[in-house]
ZADO-1210 file (C-alpha; in nm, 4 decimals, padded with zeros to 6 digits):
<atoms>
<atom x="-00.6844" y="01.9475" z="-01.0204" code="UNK" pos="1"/>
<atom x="-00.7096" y="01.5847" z="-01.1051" code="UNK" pos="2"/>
<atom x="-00.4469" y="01.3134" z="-01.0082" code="UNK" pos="3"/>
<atom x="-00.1679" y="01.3352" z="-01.2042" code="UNK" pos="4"/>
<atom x="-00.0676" y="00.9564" z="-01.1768" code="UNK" pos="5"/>
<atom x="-00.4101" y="00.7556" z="-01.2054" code="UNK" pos="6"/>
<atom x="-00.5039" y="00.4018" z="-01.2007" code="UNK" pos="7"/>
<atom x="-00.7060" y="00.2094" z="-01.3973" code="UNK" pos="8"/>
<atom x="-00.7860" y="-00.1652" z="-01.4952" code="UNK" pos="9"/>
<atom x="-00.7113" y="-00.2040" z="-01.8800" code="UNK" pos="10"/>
<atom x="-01.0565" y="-00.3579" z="-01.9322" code="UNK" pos="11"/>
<atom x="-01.1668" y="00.0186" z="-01.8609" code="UNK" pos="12"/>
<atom x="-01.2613" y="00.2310" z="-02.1411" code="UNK" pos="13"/>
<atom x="-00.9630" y="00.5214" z="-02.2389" code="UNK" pos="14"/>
<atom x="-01.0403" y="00.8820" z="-02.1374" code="UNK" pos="15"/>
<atom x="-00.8985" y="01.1857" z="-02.2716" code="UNK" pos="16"/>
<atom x="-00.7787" y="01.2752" z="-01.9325" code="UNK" pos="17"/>
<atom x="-00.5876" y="00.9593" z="-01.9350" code="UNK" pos="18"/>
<atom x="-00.2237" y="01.1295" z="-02.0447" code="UNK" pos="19"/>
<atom x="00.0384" y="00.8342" z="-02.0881" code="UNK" pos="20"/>
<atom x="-00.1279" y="00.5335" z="-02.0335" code="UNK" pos="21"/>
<atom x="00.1080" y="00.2610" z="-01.9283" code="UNK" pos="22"/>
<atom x="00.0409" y="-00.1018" z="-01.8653" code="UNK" pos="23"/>
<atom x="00.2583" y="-00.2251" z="-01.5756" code="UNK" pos="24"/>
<atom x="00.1835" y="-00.5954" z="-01.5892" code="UNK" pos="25"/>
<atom x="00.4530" y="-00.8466" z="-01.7105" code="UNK" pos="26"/>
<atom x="00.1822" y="-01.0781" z="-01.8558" code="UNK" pos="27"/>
<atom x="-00.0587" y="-00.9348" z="-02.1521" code="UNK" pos="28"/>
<atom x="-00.3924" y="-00.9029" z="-01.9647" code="UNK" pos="29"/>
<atom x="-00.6655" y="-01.1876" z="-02.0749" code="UNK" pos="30"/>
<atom x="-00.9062" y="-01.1048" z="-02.3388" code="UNK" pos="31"/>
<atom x="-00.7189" y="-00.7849" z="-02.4630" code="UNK" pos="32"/>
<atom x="-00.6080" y="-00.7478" z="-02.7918" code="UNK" pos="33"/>
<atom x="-00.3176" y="-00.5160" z="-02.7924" code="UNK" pos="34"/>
<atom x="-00.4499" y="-00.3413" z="-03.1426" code="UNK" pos="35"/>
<atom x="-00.8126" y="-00.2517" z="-02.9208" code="UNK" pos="36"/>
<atom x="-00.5636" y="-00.0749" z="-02.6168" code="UNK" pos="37"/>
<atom x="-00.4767" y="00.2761" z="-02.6301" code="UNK" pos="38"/>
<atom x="-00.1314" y="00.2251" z="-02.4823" code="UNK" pos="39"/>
<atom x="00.2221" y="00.4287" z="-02.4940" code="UNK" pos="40"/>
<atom x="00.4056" y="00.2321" z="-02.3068" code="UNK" pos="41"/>
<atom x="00.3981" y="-00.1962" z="-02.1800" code="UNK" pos="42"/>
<atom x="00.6417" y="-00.1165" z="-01.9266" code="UNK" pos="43"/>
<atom x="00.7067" y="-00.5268" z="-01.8361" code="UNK" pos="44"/>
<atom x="01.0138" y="-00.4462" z="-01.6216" code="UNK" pos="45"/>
<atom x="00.8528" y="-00.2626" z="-01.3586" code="UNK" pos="46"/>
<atom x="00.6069" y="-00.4968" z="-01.3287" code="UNK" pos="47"/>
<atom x="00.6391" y="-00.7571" z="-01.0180" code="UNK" pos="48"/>
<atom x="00.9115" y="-01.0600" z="-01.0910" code="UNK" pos="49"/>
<atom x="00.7112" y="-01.3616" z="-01.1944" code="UNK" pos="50"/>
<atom x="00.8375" y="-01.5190" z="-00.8388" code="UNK" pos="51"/>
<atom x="00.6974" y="-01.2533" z="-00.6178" code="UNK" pos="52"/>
<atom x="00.3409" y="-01.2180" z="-00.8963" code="UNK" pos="53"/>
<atom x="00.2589" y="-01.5721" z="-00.8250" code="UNK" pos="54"/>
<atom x="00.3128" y="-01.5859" z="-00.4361" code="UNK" pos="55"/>
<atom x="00.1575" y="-01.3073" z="-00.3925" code="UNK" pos="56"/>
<atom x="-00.1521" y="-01.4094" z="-00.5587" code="UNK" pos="57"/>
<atom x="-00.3619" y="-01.0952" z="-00.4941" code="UNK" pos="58"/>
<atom x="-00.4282" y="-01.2469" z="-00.1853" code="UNK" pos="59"/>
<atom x="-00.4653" y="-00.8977" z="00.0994" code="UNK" pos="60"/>
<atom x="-00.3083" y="-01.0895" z="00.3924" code="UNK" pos="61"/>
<atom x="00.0026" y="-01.0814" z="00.1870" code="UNK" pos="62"/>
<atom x="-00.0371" y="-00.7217" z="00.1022" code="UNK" pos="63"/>
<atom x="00.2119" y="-00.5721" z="00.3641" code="UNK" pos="64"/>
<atom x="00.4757" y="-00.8187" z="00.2043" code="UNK" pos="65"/>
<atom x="00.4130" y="-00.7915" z="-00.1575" code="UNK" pos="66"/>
<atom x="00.4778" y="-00.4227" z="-00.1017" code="UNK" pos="67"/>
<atom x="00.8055" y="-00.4092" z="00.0435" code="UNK" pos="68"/>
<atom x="00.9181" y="-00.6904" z="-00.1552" code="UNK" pos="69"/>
<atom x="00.7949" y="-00.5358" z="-00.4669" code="UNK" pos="70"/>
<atom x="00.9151" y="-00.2311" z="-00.3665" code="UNK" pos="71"/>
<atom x="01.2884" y="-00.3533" z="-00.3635" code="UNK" pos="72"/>
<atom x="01.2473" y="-00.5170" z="-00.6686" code="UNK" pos="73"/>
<atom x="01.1800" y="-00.1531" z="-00.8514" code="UNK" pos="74"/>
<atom x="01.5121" y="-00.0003" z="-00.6505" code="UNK" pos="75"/>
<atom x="01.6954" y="-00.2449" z="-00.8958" code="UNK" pos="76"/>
<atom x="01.5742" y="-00.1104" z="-01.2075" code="UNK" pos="77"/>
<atom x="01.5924" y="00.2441" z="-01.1521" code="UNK" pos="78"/>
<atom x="01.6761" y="00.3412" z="-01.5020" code="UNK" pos="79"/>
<atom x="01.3647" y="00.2073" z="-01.6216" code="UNK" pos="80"/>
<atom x="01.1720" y="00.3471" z="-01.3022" code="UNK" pos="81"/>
<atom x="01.3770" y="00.7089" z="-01.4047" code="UNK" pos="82"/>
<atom x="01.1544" y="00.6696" z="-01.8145" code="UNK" pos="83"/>
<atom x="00.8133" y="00.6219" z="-01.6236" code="UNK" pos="84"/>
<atom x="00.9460" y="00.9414" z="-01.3748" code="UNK" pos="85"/>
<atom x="00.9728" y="01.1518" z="-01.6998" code="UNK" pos="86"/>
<atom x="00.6490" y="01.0531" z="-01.8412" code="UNK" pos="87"/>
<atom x="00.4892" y="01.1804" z="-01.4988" code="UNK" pos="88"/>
<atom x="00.7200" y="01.5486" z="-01.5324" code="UNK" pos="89"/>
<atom x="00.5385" y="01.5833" z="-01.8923" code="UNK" pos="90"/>
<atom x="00.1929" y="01.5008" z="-01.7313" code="UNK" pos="91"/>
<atom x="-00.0710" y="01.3259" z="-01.6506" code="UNK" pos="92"/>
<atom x="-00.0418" y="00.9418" z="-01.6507" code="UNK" pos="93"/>
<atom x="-00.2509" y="00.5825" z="-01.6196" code="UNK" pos="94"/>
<atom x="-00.0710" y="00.3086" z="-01.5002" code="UNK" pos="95"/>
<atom x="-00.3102" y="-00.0067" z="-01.6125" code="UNK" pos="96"/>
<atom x="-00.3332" y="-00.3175" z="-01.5134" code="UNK" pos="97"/>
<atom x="-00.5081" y="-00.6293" z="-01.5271" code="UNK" pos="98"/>
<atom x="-00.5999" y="-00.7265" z="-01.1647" code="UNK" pos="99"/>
<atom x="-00.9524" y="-00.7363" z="-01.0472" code="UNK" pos="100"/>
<atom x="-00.8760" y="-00.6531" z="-00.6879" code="UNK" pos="101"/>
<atom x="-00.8427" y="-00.2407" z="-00.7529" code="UNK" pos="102"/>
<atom x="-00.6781" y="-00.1782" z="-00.4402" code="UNK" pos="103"/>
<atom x="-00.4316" y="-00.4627" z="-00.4009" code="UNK" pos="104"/>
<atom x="-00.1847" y="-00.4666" z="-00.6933" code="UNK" pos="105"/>
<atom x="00.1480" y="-00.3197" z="-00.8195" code="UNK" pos="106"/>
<atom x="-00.0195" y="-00.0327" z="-01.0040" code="UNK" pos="107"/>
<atom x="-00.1226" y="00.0890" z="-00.6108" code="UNK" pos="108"/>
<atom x="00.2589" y="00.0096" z="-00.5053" code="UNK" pos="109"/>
<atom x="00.4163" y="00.1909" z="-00.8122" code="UNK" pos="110"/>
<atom x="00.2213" y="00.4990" z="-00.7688" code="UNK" pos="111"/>
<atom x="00.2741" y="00.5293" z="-00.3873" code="UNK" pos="112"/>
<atom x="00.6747" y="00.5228" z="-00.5201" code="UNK" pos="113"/>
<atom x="00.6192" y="00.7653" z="-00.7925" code="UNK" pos="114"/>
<atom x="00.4294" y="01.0178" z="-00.6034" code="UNK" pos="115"/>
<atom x="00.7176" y="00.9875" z="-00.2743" code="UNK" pos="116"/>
<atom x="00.9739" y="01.0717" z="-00.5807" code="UNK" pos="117"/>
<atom x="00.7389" y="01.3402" z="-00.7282" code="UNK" pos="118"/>
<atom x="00.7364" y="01.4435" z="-00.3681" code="UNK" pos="119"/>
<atom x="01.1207" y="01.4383" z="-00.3345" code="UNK" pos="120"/>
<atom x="01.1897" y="01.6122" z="-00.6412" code="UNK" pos="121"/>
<atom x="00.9582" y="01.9255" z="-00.4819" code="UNK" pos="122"/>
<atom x="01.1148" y="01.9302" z="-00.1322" code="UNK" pos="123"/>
<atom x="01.4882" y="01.7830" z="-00.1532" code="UNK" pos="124"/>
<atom x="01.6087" y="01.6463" z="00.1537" code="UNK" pos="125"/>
<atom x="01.2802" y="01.4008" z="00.2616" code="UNK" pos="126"/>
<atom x="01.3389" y="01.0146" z="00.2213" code="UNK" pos="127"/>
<atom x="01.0179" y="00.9258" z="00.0577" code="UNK" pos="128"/>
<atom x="01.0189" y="00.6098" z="-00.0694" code="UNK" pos="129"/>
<atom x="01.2717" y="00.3107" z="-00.0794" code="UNK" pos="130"/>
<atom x="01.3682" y="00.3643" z="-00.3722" code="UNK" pos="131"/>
<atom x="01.5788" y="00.6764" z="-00.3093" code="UNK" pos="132"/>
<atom x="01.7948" y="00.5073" z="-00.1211" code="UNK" pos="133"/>
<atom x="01.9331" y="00.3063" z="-00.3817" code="UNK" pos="134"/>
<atom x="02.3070" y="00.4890" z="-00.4925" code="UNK" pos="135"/>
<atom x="02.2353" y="00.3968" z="-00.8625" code="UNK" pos="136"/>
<atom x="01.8813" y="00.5583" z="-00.8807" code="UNK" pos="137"/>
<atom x="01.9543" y="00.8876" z="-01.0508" code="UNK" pos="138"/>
<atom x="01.6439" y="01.1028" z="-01.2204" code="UNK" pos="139"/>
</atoms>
């Protein structure tokens, strides 16, 4: 079975095993026209505040901290997180983004949350993420 939440940079070319692709970047990424990108969704909100983008600066010492900070930042927009949760229930998805560093970015941080919800959804009763401890987060 292949992942059903993948990652990819949106300078990669579109497969057909993509499902939903969704950019998660608040900025359009450089050198990308928008009619060239298969895309269903530019889902800015979820995508790092513009505060926490530019201190973080994809730099990996900061990794640790960009996570959790990031990570609180998606418990307050949980309806928005609950649209990308659906789009995962119906099947496969991409989250793109524009980042060169493939490992450190919020396309890593928002799939570690989606799969711990995934994960709750399966076996009720397990913390798995932040995020489900926020009272307004309802799927």
């Amino acid at each position: 079975m292949t992942d059903p939440i993948r990652l990819k940079r949106i300078y990669d070319p579109s497969e057909d095993e993509d499902g939903a692709r969704i950019l998660v970047d608040r900025v359009w990424p450089r050198g990308v026209r928008k009619a060239d990108v298969k895309l269903d969704w530019w889902a800015r909100e979820l995508a790092p505040s513009t505060e926490l983008r530019k201190w973080f600066g994809h730099d990996p010492e900061r990794w640790a901290e960009f996570r959790n900070s990031y990570r609180d930042e998606l418990a307050q927009v949980p309806e928005t997180l609950s649209k990308l949760l659906n789009y995962c229930r119906q099947g496969p998805v991409t989250l793109l983004f524009g980042a060169r560093d493939r490992e450190h970015n919020q396309a890593v941080v928002l799939r570690e949350v989606l799969l711990g919800e995934r994960a709750e959804e399966e076996a009720p009763g397990e913390n798995a993420s932040p995020v489900c401890y926020n009272n307004k987060f309802s799927l």
